[in-house]
KOLNU-327952 format. One record per residue: x, y, z of N, C-alpha, C in turn. Coordinates in steps of 0.001 Angstrom, whole numbers, plus 500000, padded with zeros to 6 digits. Layout:
KOLNU-327952
XYZXYZXYZ
...
This chain:
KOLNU-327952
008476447462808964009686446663809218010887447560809366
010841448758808105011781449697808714011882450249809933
010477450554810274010755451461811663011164450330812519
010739449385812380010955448539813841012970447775813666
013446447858812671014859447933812685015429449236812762
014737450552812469015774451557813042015456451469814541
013864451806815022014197451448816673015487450585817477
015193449093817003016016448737817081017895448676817530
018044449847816047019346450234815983019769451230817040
018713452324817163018702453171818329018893452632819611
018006451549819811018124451408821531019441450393821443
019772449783820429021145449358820550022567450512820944
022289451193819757022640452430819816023143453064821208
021880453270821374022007454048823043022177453048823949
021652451736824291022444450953825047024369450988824922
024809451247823923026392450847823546026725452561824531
025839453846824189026332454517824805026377454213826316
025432454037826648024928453950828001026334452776828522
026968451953827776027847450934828201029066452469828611
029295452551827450030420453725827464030860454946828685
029504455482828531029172456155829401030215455881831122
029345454070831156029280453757832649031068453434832193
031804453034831430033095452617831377033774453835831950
033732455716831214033945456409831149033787457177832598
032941456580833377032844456965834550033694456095835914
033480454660834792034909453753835642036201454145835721
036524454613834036037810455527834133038055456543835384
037003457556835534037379458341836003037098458225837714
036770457091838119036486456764839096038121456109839460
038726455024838546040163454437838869040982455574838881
041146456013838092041855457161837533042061458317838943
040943458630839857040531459592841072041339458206842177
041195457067842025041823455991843494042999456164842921
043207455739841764045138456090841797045657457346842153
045205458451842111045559459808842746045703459374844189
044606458992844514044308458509845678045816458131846514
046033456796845524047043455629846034048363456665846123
048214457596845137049835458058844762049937458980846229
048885459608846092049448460437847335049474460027848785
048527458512848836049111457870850643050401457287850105
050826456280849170052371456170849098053328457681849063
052963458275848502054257459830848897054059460036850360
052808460054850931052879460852852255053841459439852740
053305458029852379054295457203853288055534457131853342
055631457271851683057378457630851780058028458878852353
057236460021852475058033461199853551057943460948854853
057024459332854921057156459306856242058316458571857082
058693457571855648059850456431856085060741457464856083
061357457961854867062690459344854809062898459814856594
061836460342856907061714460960858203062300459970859265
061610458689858967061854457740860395063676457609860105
064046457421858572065439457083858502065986458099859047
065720459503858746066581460393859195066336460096861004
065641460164861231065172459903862933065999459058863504
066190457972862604067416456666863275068422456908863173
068977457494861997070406458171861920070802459086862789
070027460157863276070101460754864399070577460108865907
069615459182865845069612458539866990071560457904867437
071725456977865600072289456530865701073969457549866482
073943458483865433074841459475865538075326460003867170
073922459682867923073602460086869702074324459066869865
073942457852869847074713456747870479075694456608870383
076501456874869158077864456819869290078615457791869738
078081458993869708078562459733870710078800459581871837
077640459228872741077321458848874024078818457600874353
078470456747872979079232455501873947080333455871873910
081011457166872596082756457689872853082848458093873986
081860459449874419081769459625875803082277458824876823
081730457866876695081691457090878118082537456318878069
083593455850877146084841455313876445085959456190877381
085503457245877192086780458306877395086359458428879099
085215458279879711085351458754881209085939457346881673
085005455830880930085962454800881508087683454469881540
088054455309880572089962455274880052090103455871881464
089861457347882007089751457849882956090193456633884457
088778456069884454088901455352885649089690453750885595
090029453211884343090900452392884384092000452713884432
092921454166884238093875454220883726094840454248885556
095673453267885606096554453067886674097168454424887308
097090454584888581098105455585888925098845455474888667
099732457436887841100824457374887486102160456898888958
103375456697888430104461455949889288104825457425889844
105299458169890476106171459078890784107777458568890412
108393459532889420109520459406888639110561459530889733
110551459825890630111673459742892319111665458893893039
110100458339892900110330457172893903110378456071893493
111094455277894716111706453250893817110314453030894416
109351452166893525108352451504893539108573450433894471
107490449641895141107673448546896131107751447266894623
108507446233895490108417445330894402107092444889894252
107140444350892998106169444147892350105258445259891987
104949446607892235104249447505892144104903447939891046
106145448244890345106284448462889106106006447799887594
105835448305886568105815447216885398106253446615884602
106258445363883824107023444462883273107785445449882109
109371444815882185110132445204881253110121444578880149
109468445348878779109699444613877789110763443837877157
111703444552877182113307443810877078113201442481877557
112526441909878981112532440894879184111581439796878835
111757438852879184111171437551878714110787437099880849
109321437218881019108296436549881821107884435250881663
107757434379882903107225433155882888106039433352882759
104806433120881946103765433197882020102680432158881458
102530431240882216102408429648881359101065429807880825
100655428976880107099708428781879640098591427501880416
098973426742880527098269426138882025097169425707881495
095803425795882025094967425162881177093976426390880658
094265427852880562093963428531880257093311428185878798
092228429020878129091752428673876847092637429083875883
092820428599874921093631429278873408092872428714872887
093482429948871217092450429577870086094476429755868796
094322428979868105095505428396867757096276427103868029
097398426812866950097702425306866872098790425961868404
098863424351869409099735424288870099101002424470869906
101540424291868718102593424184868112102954425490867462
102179426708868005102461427511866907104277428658867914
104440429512866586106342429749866592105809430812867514
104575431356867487104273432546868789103175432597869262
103376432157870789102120432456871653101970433731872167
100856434274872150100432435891872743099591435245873796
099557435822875175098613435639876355098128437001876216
097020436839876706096360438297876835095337438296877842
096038439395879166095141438903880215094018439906879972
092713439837880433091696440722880229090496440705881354
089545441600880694088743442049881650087243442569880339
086570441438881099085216441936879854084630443190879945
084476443705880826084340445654880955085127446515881031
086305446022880522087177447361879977087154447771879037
086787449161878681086915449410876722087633449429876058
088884449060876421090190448654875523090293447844875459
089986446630876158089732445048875823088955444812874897
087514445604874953087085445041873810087440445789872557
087979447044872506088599447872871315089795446716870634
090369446279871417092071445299870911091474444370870421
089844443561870347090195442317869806089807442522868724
089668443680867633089460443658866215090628443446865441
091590444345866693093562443835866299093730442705866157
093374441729867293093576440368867779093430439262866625
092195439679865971091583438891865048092048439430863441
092975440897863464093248441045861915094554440368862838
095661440107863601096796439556863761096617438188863356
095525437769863739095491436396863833095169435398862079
094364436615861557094259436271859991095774436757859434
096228437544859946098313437243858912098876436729859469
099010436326860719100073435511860906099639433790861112
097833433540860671097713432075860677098450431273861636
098668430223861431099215428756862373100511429183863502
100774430662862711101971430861863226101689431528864642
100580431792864578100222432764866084099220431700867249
098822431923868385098272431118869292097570432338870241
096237432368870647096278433370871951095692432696872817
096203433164873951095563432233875533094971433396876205
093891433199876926093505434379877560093334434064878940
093372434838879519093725435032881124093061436121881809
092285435859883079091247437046883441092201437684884525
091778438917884175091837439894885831090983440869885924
089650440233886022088675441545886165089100442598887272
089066443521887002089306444521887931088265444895889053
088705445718890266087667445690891667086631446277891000
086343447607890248086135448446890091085007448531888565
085267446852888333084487446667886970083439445435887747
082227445796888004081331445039888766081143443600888331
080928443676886884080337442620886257081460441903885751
082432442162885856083926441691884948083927440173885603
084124439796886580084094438543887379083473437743886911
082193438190886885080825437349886314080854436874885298
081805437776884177081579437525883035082755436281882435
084120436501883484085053436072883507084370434146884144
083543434196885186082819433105885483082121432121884266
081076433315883182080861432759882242081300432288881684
082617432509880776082866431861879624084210430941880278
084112430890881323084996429401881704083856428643882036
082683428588882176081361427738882375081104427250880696
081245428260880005081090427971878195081914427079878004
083138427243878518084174426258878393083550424803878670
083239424467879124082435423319879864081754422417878391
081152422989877625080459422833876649081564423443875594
082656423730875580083316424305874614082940425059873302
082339426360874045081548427293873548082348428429874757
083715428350874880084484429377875243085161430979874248
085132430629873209085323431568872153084002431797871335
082976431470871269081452431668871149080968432870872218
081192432484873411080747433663874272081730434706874412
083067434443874493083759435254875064083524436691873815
083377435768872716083595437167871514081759437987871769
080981437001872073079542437900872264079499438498873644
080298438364874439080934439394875852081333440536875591
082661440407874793083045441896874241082026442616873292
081322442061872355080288442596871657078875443041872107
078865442767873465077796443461874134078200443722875725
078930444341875968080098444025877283078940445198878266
078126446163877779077240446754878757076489446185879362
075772445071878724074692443952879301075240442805879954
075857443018881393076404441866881781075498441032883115
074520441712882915073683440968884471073803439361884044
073017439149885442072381437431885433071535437144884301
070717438017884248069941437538882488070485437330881473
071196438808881426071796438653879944073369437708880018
073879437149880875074662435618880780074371434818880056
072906434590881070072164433310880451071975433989878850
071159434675878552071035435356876697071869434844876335
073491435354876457074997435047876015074814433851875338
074928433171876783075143431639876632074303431167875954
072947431150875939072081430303875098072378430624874008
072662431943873509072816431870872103074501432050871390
075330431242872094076508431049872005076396429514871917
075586429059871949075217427450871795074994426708872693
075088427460874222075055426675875825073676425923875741
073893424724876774073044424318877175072720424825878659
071301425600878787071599426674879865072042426233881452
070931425187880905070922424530882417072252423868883067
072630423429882232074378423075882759074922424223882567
075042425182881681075821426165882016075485427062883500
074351427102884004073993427760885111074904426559886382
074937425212886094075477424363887076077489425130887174
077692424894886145079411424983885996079537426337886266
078289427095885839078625428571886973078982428880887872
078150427711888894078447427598890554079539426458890905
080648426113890081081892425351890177082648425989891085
083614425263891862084443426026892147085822425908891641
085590424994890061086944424965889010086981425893888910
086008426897888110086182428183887481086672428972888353
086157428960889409086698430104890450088063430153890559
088309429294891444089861429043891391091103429337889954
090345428785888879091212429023887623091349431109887446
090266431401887780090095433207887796090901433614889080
090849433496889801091793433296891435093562433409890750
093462431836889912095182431787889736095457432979888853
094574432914887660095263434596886825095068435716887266
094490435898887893094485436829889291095817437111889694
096351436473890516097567436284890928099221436298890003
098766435405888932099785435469887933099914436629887436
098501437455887095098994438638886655099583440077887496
099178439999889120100079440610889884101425440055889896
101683439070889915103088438360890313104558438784888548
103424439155887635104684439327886387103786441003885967
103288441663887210103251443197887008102152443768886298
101350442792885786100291443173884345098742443548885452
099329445207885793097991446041886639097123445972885962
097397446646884677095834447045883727095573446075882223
094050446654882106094111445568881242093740446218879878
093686445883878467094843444671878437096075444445878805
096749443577878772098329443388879037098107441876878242
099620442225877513100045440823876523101510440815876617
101765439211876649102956439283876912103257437650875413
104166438319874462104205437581873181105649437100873577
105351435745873666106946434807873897107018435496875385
106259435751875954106801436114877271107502437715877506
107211438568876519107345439746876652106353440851876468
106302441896877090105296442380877516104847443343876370
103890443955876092103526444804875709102042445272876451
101621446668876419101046447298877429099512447768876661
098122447531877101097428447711876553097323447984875309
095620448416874360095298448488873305096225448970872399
097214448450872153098225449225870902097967449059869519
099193450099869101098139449845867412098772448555866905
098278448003865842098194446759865258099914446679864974
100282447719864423101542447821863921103193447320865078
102349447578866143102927447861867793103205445996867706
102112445740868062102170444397867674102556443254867115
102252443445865539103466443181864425105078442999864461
105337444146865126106645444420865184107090443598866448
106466443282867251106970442541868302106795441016867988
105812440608867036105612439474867067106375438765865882
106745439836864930107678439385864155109353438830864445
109703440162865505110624439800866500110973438384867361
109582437863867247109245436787868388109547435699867066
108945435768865785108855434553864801110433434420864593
111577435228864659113039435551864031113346434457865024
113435435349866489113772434205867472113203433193867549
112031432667867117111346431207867416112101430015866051
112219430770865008112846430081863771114231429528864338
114994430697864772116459430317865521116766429124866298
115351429086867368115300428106868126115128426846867642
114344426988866598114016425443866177114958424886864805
116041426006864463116595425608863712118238424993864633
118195425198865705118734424681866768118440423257867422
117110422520867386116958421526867605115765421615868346
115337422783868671114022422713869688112613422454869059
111894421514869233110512420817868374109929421894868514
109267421878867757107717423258867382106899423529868694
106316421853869038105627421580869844106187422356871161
107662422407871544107809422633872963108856423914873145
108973424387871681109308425992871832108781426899872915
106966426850873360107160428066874435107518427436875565
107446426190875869107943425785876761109353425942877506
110030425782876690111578426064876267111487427126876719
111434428595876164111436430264876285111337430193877604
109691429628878200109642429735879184110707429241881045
111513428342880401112322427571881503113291429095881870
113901429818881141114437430704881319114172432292882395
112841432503881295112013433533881852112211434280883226
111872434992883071111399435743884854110194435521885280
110526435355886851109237434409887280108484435682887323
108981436586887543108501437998888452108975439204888145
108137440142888885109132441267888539110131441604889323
């Protein structure tokens, strides 16, 4: 009976090793895959590091590239200089700030109360790079001076900017669906991609409904409305673009914010004057405007 309980104990015994054993070899079997694991996650992570540095690179190219090409377009927008001897033909010279321009607002788009103490027009051109550089100004002006400011915008694509027309076509078609400040701001924010495709892109994801927006494309409202600021803006001198004229006075492309300020504060002194005179809120630019210069 003894022997057959120490047997027993033995092959228990050695079964418990034999368990051990195989555990001890599980260890070192997990133990060899986590090495495993650690070193495809490191190689992966020197591999992401790499791709980041790779994009940063990239990124660093692109913005180079697009200053580049910032600075050759300043180049080809920038107006022939005047010759300081010679009297310019009329109208070929530019608006005097000192003065006050008729420059109506018409049914042009604004974004602001009608009523506000200063309207800014700002004629533009969706492929110029100072048009789209000014509207980060546009939009810190427009958060300080609130209710008090208004902007109307007005096209003059230039000969020389292919797609400017087109684009100027678009977002008076957005208008249609009043999704005119929806596109116009995703115009300037991607102002290289202006084909027939990327319109339609624009628009659909500016909220258009495409298929009518492709109809009011081929209007000949829009045309004509791009036609008249066309004209308006030769007729009160505004060659290049931007050009803004606050209460009807001019100021001359992308200026600094401060440039701005100072004129438009100018504009709130005189607009207070006026209405502390008797002139309603509502028909202040109106008013300014009866005065104005039609022209240069």
């Amino acid at each position: 009976m003894a022997l057959l309980l120490g047997c027993d104990v033995e092959d228990r015994i050695g079964g418990v090793e034999r368990v051990v054993e195989t555990l001890e070899e599980g260890v070192v079997d997990a133990n060899e895959q986590a090495e495993e694991l650690r070193s495809e996650l490191e190689a992966t992570k020197t591999r992401a590091d790499q791709a980041e540095e790779d994009r940063k690179a990239l990124e660093e190219r692109l913005a180079s590239l697009e200053e580049a090409l910032d600075r050759v377009e300043a180049k080809v927008d920038a107006p022939p200089p005047l010759v300081p001897e010679a009297k310019p033909a009329v109208g070929a010279g530019r608006p005097d700030p000192a003065q006050r321009y008729k420059v109506p607002v018409g049914d042009s788009a604004t974004r602001g109360p009608d009523d506000a103490k200063v309207t800014m027009v700002m004629i533009t051109d969706f492929q110029c790079p100072f048009c789209k550089r000014v509207q980060k100004t546009i939009r810190a002006l427009e958060r300080r001076y609130g209710d008090d400011l208004r902007i109307v915008v007005k096209h003059n694509p230039l000969p020389f900017h292919k797609r400017a027309r087109a684009a100027a076509l678009a977002v008076e078609a957005a208008r249609e669906q009043d999704k005119f400040w929806e596109l116009h701001d995703l115009l300037y924010e991607h102002n290289r991609a202006l084909s027939d495709a990327d319109l339609r892109k624009w628009a659909k994801e500016a909220g258009c409904d495409v298929p009518r927006f492709e109809r009011d494309l081929a209007a000949s409202a829009a045309r004509r409305r791009i036609d008249d600021d066309i004209e308006l803006a030769r007729r009160v001198g505004a060659r290049g673009t931007p050009s803004f004229f606050i209460n009807g006075r001019y100021i001359a492309g992308a200026a600094l914010q401060t440039s701005f300020e100072a004129m438009i504060d100018e504009a709130l002194v005189e607009a207070e004057r006026e209405i502390a005179s008797g002139v309603a809120p509502a028909n202040l630019y109106e008013t300014l405007m009866r005065t104005a210069k039609s022209g240069l």
